[in-house]
C-alpha positions in Angstrom: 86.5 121.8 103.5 86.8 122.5 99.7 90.5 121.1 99.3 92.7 119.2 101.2 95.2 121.5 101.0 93.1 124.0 102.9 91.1 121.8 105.0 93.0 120.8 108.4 92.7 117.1 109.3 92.8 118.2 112.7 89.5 118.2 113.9 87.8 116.0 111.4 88.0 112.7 113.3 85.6 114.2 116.1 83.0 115.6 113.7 82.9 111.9 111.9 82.2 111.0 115.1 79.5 113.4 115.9 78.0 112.4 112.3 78.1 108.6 112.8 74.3 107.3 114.0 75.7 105.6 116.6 79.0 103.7 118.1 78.4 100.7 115.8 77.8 102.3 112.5 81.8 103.9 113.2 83.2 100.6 114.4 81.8 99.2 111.3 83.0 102.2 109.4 86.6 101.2 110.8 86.2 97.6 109.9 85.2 99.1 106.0 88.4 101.7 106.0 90.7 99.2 104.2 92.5 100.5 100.8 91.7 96.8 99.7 88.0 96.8 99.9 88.2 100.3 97.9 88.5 100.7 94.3 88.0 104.1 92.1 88.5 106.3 94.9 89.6 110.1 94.3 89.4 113.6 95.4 88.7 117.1 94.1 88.2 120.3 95.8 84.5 119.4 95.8 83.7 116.0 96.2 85.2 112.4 97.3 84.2 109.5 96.2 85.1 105.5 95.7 83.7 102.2 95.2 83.5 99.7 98.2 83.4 96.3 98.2 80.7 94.4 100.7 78.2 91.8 99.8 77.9 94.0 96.5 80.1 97.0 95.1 78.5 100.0 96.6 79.4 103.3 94.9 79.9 106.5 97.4 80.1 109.9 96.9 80.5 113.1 99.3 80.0 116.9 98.8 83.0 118.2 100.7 80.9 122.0 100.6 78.3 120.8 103.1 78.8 117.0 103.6 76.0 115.9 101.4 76.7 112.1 100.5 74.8 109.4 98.7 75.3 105.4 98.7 73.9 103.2 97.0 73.4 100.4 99.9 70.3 99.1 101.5 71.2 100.8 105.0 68.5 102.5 106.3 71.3 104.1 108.8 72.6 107.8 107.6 75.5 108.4 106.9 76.0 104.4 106.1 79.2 102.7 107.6 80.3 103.5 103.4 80.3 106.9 103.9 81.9 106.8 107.0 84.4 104.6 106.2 85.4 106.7 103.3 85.2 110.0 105.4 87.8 108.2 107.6 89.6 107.6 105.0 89.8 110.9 104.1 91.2 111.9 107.8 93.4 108.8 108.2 94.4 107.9 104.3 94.5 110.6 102.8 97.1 109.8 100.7 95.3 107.0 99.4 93.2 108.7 97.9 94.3 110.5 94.2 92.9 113.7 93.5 91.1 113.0 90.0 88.5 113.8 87.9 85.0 112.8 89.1 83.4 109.5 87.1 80.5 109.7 85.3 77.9 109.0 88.0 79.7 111.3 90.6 79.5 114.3 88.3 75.6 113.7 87.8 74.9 113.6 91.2 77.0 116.8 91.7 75.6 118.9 88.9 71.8 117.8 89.6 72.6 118.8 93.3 73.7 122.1 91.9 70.7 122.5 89.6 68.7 122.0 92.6 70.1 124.6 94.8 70.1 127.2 91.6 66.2 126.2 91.2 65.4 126.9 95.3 67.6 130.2 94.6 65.8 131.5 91.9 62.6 130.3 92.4 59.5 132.3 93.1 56.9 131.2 95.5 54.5 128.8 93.6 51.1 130.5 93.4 48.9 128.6 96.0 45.3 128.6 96.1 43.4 131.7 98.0 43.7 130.6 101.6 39.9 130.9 103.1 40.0 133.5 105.3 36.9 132.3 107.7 38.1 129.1 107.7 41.4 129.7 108.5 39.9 131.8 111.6 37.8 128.8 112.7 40.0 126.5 112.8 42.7 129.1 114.8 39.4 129.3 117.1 38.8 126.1 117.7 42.2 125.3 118.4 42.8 128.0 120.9 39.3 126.5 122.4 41.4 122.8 122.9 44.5 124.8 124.4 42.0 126.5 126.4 40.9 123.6 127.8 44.2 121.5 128.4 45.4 124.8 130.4 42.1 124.5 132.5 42.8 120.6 132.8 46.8 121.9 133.8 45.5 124.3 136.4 43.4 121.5 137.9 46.9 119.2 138.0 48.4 122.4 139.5 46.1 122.6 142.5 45.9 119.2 143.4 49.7 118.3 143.4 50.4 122.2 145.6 47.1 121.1 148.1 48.5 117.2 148.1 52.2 119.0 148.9 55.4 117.7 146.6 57.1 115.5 149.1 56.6 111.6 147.7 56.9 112.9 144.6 60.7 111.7 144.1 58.9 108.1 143.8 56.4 109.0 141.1 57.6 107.2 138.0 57.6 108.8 134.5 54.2 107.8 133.8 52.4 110.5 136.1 54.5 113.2 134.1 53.6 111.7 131.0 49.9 111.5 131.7 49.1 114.6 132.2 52.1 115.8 129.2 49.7 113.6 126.6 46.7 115.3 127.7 48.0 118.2 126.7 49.4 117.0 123.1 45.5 115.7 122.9 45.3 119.6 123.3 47.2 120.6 120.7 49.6 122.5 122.7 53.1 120.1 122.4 54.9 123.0 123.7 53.4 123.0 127.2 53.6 119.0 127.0 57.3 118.9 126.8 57.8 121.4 129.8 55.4 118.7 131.5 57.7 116.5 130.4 60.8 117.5 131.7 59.3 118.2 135.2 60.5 114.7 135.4 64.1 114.8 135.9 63.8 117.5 138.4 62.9 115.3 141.7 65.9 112.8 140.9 68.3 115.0 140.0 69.4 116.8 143.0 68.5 117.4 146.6 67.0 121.0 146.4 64.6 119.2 144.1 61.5 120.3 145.7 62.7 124.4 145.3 63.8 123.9 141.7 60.3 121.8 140.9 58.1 124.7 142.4 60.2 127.3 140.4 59.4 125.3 137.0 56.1 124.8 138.1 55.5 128.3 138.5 57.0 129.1 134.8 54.5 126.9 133.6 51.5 128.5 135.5 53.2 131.9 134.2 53.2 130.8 130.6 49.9 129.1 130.2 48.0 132.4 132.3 50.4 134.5 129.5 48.1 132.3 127.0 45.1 132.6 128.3 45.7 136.5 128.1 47.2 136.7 124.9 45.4 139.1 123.4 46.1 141.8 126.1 50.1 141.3 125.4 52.2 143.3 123.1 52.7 141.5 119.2 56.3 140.5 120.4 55.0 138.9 123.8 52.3 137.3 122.2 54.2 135.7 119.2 56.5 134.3 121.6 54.0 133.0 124.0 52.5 131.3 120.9 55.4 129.6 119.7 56.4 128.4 123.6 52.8 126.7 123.9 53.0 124.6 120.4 51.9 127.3 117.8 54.1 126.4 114.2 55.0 129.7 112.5 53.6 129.6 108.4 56.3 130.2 106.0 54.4 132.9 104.6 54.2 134.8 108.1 58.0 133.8 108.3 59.1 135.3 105.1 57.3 138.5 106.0 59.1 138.8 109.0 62.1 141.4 108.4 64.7 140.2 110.8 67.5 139.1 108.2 71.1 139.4 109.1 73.9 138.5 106.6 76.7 137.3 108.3 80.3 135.2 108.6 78.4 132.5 110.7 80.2 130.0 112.8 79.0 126.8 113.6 80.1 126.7 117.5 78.0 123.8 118.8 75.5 121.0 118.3 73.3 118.9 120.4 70.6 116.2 119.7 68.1 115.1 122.3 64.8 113.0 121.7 61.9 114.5 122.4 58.3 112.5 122.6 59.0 110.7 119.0 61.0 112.9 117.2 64.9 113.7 117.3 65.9 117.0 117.8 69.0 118.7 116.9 70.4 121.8 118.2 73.2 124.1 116.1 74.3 127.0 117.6 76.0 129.8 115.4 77.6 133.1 116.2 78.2 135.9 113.8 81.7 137.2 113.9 80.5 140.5 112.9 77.4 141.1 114.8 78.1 138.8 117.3 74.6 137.4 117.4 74.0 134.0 118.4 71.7 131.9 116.5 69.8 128.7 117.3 69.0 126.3 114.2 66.9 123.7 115.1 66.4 120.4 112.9 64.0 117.5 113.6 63.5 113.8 112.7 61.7 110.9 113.0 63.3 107.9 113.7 66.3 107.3 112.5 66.0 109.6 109.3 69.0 112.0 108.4 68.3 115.9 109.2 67.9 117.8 106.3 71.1 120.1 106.5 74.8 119.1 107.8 75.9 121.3 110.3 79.6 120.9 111.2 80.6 122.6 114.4 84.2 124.3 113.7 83.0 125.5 110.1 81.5 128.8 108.9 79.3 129.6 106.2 79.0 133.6 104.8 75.1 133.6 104.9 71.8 135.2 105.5 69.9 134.0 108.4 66.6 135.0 109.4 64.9 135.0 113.0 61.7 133.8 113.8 59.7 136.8 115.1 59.4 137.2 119.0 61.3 138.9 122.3 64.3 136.2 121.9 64.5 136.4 118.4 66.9 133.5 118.9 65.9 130.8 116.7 66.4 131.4 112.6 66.7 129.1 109.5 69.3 129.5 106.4 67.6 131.9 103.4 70.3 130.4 101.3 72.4 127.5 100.8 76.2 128.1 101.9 79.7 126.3 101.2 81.0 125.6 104.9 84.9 126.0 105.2 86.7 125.8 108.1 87.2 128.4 110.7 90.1 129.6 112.2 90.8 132.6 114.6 88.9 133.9 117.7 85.4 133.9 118.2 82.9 136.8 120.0 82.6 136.3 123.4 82.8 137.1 127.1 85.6 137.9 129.5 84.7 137.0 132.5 81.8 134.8 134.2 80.1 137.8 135.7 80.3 139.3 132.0 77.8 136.3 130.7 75.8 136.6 133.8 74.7 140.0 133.5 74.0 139.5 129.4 71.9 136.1 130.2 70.3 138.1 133.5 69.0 141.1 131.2 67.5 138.3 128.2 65.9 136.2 131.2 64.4 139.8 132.3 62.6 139.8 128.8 62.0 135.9 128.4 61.2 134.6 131.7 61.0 130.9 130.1 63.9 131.5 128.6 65.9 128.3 127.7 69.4 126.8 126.6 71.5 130.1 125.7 74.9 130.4 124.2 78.3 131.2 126.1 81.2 131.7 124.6 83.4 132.3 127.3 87.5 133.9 126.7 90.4 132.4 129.0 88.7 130.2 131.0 90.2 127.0 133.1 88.8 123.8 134.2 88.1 123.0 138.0 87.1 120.3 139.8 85.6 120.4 143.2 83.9 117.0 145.3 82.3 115.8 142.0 81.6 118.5 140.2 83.6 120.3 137.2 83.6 123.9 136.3 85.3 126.5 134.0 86.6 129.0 136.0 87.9 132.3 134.5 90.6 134.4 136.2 88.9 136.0 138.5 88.5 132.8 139.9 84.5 132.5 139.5 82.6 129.8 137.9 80.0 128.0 135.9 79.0 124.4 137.2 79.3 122.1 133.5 76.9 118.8 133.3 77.5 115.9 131.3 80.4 113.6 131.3 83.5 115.1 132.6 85.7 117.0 130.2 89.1 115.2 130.3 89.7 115.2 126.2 89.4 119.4 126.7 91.7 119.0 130.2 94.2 116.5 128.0 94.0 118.7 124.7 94.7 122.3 126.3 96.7 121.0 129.4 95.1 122.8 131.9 95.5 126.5 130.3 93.2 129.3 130.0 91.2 128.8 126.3 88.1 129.7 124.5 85.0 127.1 125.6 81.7 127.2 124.0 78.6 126.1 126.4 74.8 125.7 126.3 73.8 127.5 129.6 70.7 126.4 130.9 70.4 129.1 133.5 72.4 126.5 136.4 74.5 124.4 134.8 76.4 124.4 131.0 77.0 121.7 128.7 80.8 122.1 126.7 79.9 121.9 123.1 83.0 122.8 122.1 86.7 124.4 123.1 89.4 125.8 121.0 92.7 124.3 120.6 95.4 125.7 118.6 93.4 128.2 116.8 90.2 125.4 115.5 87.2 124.7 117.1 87.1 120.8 118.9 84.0 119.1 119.5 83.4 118.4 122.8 81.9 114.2 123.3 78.3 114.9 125.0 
């Protein structure tokens, strides 16, 4: 994304899309896309920018490297219908818009964004006070004394709802999940509340309900027991077991842990879901050297922007490290990285029974094991009753959720391609497919 000679205008509508806060924001973006209403609009290799005309002049600018944008309107939506609008532009216009040299108030806003990423490189730790040791311990201890206690509260749920049997439990509204979820958070231990939490969707969402319930329900009494014992389980096992209850990692335990990997990284996915009163946002990567996949998560109150702009068919030559753990799936960015597009093939699997046996041998080691990456060669789409699936040519399957995937069927006509899924251990969401050598974003 760092010319427009280089960038492909291909794939940029469906990441505007994916970046717009919601359908209204882009239809007012459309209604703002007129050359008319724009006035000192240009392009570099770098950044885009213009002046729009609403109930005032509002100036825009975007950092084609990694998206970053700024407007000066009152919107407390981001990326404003401005930026949208002039990102559509971009896609739609683009000869409209002169490739110049930035004005004035563009080039500030560029350099102090550069002097700002130098500082984070180059900067050392600030020197905090001595941390209290004891009291650091106490309050560790008297936390693990509340988590303690919402487990003994969650065994007590446990019992009653196996003695009272599940059947009725299809007519149970949210608010009997929830109950028992927010005694938990009163715990401190969010982790086992959102697991709570999701038990919810389980009795409405199929008719094998009560099997797939009872399996969750036993994860959970596996994971809290693994907490009760922590201290009798390897560091790994019990870093992990931590982190799956609610535990935050410090970023000085973080920066001492020593799983680095520099890499080509490919942004292969994204997802957002709410969860309790937070949005969450899920980027999967994939190193096209190591072939490890990487989970970035973001998170947000409200309608608030996420820090970092992640856009799925990019890549970004960086550093990640990996939170400590048996997974070691989840990682954060070291360092700040120019995204460009990506084009060629991507590491993955041949087959369906390929994926199976890698996702089989991680679940042996992470029995609460969660969304994974596929990345699955050559497979088709297949519909059967109401149900899609990618099929590869051996002619097995994986059974995809969501809304059905006609823009993939329409785009790659029905031929074998490269699809990119979130597996959840029975069913996959398509983040993405690959048509004519880029990455597409699949609509959730």
């Amino acid at each position: 994304m760092r010319n427009t000679g280089v960038f492909k205008l291909h794939p940029i509508l469906d990441q505007i899309v994916h970046l717009a806060p919601d359908e209204k924001s882009l239809a007012a973006a459309r209604q703002s896309m007129s050359p008319r209403l724009w006035s000192d609009s240009g392009l570099t290799e770098q950044v885009l920018w213009g002046q729009c005309q609403g109930s005032a002049i509002y100036e825009v600018a975007i950092d084609l490297r990694n998206f970053a944008y700024r407007c000066n309107c009152p919107s407390r939506k981001r990326p404003c219908r401005h930026v949208l609008a002039l990102l559509l532009r971009l896609a739609e216009q683009s000869e409209t818009l002169p490739v110049g040299t930035p004005p004035p108030h563009v080039q500030s806003w560029l350099e102090k964004r550069q002097q700002r990423e130098q500082q984070k490189a180059t900067a050392t730790p600030a020197a905090r006070p001595a941390a209290d040791p004891a009291g650091r311990d106490k309050r560790i201890q008297r936390r693990d004394q509340l988590i303690e206690q919402g487990i003994d509260q969650l065994d007590r749920w446990f019992h009653d709802l196996i003695r009272n049997g599940l059947a009725g439990l299809e007519l149970q509204g949210p608010r009997f999940w929830d109950d028992q979820a927010r005694r938990l958070v009163d715990a401190q231990a969010p982790g086992l509340a959102n697991r709570v939490r999701r038990l919810a969707d389980i009795p409405v969402g199929s008719q094998d309900w009560p099997q797939r319930l009872l399996f969750e329900l036993g994860r959970l009494k596996l994971l809290s027991q693994a907490y009760v014992h922590r201290n009798q389980l390897p560091p790994d096992w019990r870093e992990e077991v931590r982190q799956l209850v609610g535990w935050n990692i410090s970023q000085q335990d973080l920066d001492q842990h020593d799983d680095r990997m520099l890499d080509l990284w490919v942004v292969v996915g994204q997802r957002e879901d709410e969860e309790y009163r937070f949005r969450v946002q899920r980027n999967w990567l994939v190193g096209t050297q190591s072939r490890r996949s990487a989970l970035i998560l973001q998170f947000a109150p409200g309608n608030r922007p996420f820090t970092d702009v992640f856009v799925v068919g990019t890549s970004l030559s960086t550093t990640l490290q990996f939170y400590p753990g048996t997974s070691r799936q989840r990682a954060r960015m070291i360092e700040q990285a120019d995204a460009v597009p990506y084009q060629g093939e991507l590491p993955g699997d041949h087959s369906v029974n390929e994926f199976l046996s890698h996702y089989a041998d991680r679940l042996a080691i992470q029995p609460w094991l969660g969304n994974e990456l596929a990345i699955l060669k050559q497979v088709t789409l297949a519909r059967e009753a109401n149900d899609w699936y990618v099929r590869d040519e051996a002619g097995n399957g994986l059974r995809l959720a969501g809304s059905p995937p006609w823009r993939m069927l329409a785009e790659t006509g029905g031929n074998p391609t490269e699809i990119v899924l979130e597996w959840n251990g029975e069913t996959g969401n398509l983040l993405s497919f690959m048509q004519m050598g880029h990455l597409v974003l699949s609509p959730s």
